[in-house]
KOLBA-845582 format. One line per field, with one value per atom (N, C-alpha, C): residue in one letter; atom name; y, x, z; residue number from 1. Coordinates in steps of 0.05 Angstrom, whole numbers, plus 5000, padded with zeros to 4 digits. Each point is the difference from the previous one (the first is absolute). Layout:
REM KOLBA-845582
code: c(A ...);
site: c(CA ...);
c2: c(Y ...);
c1: c(X ...);
c3: c(Z ...);
pos: c(NUM ...);
REM end
This chain:
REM KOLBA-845582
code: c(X X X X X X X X X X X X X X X X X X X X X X X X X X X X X X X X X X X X X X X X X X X X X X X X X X X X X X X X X X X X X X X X X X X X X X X X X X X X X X X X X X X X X X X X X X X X X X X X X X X X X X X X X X X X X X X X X X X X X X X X X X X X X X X X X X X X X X X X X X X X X X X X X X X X X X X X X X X X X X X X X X X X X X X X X X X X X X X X X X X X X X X X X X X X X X X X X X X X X X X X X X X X X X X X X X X X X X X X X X X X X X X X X X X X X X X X X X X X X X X X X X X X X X X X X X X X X X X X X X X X X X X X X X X X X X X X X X X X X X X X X X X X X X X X X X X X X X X X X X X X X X X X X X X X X X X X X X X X X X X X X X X X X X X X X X X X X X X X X X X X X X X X X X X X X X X X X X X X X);
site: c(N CA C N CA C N CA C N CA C N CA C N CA C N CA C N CA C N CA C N CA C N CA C N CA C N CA C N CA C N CA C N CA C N CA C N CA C N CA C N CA C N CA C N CA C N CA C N CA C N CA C N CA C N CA C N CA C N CA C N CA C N CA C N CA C N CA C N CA C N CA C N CA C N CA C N CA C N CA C N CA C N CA C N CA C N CA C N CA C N CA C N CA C N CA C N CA C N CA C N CA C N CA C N CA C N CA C N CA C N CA C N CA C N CA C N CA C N CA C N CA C N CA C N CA C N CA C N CA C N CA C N CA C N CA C N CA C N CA C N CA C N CA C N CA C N CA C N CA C N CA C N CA C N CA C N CA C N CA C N CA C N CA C N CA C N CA C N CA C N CA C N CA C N CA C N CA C N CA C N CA C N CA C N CA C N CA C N CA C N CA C N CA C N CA C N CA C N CA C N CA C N CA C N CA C N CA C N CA C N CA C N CA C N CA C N CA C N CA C N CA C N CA C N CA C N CA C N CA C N CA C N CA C N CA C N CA C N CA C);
c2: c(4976 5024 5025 4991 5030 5011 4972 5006 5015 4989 5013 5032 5012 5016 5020 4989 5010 5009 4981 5012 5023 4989 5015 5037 4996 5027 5011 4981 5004 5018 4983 5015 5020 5009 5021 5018 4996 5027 5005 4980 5000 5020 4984 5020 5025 5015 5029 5008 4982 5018 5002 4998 4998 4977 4986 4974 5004 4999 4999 4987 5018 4983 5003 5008 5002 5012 4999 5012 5029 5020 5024 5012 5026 5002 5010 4985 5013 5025 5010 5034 5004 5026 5015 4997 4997 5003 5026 5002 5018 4998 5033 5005 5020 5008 5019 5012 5023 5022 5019 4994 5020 5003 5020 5008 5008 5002 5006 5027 5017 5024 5018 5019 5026 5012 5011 5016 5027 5015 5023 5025 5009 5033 5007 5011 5005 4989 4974 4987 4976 4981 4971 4989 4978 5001 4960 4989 4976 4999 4976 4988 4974 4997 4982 4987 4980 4998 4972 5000 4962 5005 4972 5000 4979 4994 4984 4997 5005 4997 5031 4992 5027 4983 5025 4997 5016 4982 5031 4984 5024 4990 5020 4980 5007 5015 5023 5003 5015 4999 5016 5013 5018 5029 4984 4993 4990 5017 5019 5001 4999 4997 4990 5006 5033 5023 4992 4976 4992 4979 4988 4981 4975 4989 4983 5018 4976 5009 5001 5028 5004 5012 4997 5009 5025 5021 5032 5001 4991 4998 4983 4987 4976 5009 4980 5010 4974 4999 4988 5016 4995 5012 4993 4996 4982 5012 4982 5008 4977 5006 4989 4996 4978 5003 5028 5009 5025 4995 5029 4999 5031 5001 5030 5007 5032 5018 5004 4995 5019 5018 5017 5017 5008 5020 5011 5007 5013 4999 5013 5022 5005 4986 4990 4985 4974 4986 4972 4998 4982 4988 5006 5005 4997 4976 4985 4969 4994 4986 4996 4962 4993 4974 4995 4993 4996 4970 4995 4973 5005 4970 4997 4978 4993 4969 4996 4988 4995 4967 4988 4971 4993 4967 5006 4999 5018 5022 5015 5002 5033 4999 5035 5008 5017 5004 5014 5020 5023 5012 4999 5007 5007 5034 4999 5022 5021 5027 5021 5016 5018 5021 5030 5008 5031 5020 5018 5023 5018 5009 5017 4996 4982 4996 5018 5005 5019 4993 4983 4986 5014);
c1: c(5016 4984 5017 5021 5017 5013 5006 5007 4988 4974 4977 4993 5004 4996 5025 5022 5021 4998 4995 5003 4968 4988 4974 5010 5016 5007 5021 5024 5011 4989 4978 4987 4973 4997 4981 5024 5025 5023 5004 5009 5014 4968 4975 4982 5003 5008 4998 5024 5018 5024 5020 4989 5019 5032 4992 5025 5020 5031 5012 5006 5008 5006 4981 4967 4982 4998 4991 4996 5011 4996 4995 4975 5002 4967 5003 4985 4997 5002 5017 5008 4962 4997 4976 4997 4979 4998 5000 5019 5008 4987 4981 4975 5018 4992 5003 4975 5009 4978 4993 4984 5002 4970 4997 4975 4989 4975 4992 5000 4999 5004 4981 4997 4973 5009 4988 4996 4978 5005 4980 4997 4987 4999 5030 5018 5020 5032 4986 5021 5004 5023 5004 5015 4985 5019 5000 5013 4998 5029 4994 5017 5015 5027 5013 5020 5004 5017 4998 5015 4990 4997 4982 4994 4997 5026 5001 5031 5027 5018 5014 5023 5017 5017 4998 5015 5000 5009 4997 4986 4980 4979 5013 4997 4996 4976 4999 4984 4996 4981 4997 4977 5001 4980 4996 4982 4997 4981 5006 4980 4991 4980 4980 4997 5009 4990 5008 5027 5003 4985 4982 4989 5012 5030 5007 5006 5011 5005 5033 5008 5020 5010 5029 5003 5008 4988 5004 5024 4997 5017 4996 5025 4997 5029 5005 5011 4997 5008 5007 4998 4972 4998 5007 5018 4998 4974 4987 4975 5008 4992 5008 4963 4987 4979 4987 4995 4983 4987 4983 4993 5000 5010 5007 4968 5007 4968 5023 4981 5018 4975 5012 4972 5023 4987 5002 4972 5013 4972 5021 5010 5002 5032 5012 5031 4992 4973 4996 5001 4994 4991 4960 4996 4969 4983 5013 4992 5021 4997 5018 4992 5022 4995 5026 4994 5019 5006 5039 5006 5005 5008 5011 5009 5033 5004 5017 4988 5021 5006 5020 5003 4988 4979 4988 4969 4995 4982 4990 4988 4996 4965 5000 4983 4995 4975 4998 4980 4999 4972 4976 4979 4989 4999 5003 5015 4972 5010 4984 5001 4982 5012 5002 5019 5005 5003 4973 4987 5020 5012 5025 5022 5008 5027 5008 5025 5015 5000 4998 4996 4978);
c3: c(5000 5000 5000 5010 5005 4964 5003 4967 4975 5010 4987 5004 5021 5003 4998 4993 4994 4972 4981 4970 4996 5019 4994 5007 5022 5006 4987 4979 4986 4974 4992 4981 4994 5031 5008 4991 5014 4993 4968 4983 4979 4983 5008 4984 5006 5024 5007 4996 4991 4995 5015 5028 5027 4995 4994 5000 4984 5017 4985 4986 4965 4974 4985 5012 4984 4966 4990 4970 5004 4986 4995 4986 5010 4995 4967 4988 4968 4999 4972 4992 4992 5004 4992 4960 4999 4971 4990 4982 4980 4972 5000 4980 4981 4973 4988 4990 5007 4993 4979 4982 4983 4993 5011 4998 4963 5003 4961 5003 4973 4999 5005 5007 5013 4971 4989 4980 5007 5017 5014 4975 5003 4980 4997 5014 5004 4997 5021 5001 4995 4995 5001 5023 5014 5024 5005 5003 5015 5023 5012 5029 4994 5009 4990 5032 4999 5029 5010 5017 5016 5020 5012 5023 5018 5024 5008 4995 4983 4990 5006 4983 4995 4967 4987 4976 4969 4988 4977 4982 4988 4974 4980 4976 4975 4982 4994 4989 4977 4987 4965 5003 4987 4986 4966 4989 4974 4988 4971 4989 4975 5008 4964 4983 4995 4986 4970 4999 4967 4998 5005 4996 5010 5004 5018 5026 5026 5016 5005 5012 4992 5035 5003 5036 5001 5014 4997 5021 5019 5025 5018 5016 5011 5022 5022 5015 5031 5019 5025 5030 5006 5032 5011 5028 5021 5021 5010 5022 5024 5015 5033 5007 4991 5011 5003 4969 4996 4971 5004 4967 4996 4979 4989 4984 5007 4979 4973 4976 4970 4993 4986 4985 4978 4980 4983 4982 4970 4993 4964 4998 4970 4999 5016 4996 5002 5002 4983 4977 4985 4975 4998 4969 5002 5009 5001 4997 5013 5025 5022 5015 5007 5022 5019 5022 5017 4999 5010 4998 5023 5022 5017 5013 5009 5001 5025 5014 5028 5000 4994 5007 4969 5023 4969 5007 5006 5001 4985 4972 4980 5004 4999 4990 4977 4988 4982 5001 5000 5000 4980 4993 4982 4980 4979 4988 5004 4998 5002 4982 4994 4979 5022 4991 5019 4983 5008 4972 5019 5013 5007 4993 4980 4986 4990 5003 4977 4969 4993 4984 4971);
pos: c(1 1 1 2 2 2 3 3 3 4 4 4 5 5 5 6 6 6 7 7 7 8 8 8 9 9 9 10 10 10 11 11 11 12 12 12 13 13 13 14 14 14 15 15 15 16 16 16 17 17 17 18 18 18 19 19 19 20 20 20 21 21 21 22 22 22 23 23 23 24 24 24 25 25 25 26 26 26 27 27 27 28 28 28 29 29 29 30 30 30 31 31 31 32 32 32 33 33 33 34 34 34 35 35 35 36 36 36 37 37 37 38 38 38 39 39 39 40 40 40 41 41 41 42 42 42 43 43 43 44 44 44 45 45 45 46 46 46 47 47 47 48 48 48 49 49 49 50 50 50 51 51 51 52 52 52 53 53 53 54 54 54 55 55 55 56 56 56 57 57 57 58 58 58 59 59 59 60 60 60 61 61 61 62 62 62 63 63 63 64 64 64 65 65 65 66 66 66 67 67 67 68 68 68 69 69 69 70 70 70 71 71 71 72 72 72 73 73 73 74 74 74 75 75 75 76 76 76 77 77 77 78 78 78 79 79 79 80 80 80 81 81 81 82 82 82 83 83 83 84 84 84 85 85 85 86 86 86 87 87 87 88 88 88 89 89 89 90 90 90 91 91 91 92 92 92 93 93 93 94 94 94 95 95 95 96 96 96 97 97 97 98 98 98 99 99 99 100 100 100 101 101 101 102 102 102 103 103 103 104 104 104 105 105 105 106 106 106 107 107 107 108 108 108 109 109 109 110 110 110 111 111 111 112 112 112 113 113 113 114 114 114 115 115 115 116 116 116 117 117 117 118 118 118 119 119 119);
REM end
């Protein structure tokens, strides 16, 4: 009986963690964020970032305005468990979409048209 109640209290600990040698507690899951684009009167704005992680994303400005899709600007954030605001509005493209790739992770937005283009 003693015995019994030995591994039983053995493994009351190892579930809570208490015992030494136990596991480690799983890393937090790491999301990427890229929000779809706001296209307001004014302005164009979406949110880009991770959450849960720290690291650097990849990302592209693509636009449509020749009929394929082509990369206006592209570039490498690092974020620490954040998510960044972008806006703009006449230094887009008329026809715009956001890329974004952490790991292997991508997103893509859905493309907009932005009647504030310089364009």
């Amino acid at each position: 009986m003693r015995k019994l109640m030995s591994a039983v209290g053995a493994g009351a600990l190892l579930t809570a963690g208490l015992f030494v040698g136990a596991a480690p507690a799983q890393a937090a899951t790491c999301t990427l964020v890229q929000s779809e684009i706001y296209n307001g009167a004014n302005i164009i704005a979406w949110a880009r970032g991770l959450q849960g992680c720290a690291g650097d994303v990849y990302w592209e400005i693509q636009s449509g305005d020749s009929g394929g899709w082509q990369v206006t600007e592209n570039g490498t954030t690092y974020y620490d468990n954040q998510v960044g605001n972008y806006y703009g509005d006449i230094d887009l493209p008329c026809y715009l979409r956001v890329y974004a790739k952490f790991g292997a992770q991508e997103k893509l937005t859905q493309p907009v048209r932005n009647n504030n283009c310089g364009g």
